[in-house]
Steps between C-alpha positions, in 0.01 A plus 500: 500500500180470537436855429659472205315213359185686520594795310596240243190362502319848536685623187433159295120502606490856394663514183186290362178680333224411631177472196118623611252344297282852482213296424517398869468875650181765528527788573235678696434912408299679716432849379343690728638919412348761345809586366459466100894440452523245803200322323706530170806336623335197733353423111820563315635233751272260493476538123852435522491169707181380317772527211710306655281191609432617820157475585328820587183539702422910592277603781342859474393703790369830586592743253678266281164329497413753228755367245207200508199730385375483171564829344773619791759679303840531646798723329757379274889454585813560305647318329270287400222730522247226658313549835449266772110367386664432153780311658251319721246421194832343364539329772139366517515394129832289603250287753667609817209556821433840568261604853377755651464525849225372687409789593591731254117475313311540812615816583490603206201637236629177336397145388610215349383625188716728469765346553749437168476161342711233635488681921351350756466534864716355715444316829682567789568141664592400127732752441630464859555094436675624142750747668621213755611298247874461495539541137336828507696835503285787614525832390320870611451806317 
């Protein structure tokens, strides 16, 4: 009896859809290949959840720190024939936060100058206090 009164209530629970408010989610990207067509996709995606009122903040690191220099070209993909620093320029221009590592300028014939408009640094206990966050969805390429 009993049993059977909570696979009645399982399947009445369940049958209900359950509406996120998107507005209430982030999602974390932390891009951190070399890989031009992993660094394509982690910006199709986020493009894709910044297009769906998700809000999108991307972390670059080592290699992928690139994609952040001024004058860094990366190739273009089929089919839309864009490459990852024109995604993330998109990106930028849509107001989401874009960082590079910490450590990515200082090892690096880099400054802060030459980083593209709208990067900044990051800082490690800020971005560690950010990824704890239990709205936060974290994500590694």
């Amino acid at each position: 009896m009993k049993m059977s009164a909570f696979i009645a209530l399982f399947i009445f629970f369940s049958s209900f859809t359950i509406q996120v408010n998107n507005s209430e989610k982030e999602l974390f990207v932390v891009i951190t290949s070399a890989d031009s067509e992993t660094q394509m996709m982690a910006m199709v995606l986020a493009t894709q959840s910044v297009n769906q009122d998700v809000k999108v903040r991307i972390l670059l690191c080592g290699e992928a720190g690139n994609l952040a220099i001024t004058g860094y070209n990366s190739p273009a993909f089929a089919p839309s024939g864009r490459s990852p620093g024109q995604l993330l320029t998109g990106l930028l221009e849509r107001g989401i936060t874009v960082e590079v590592c910490g450590i990515f300028l200082p090892n690096r014939d880099f400054t802060d100058s030459d980083l593209i408009s709208g990067v900044s640094i990051a800082s490690p206990p800020e971005i560690a206090a950010y990824m704890m966050q239990e709205h936060v969805r974290y994500f590694t390429f």
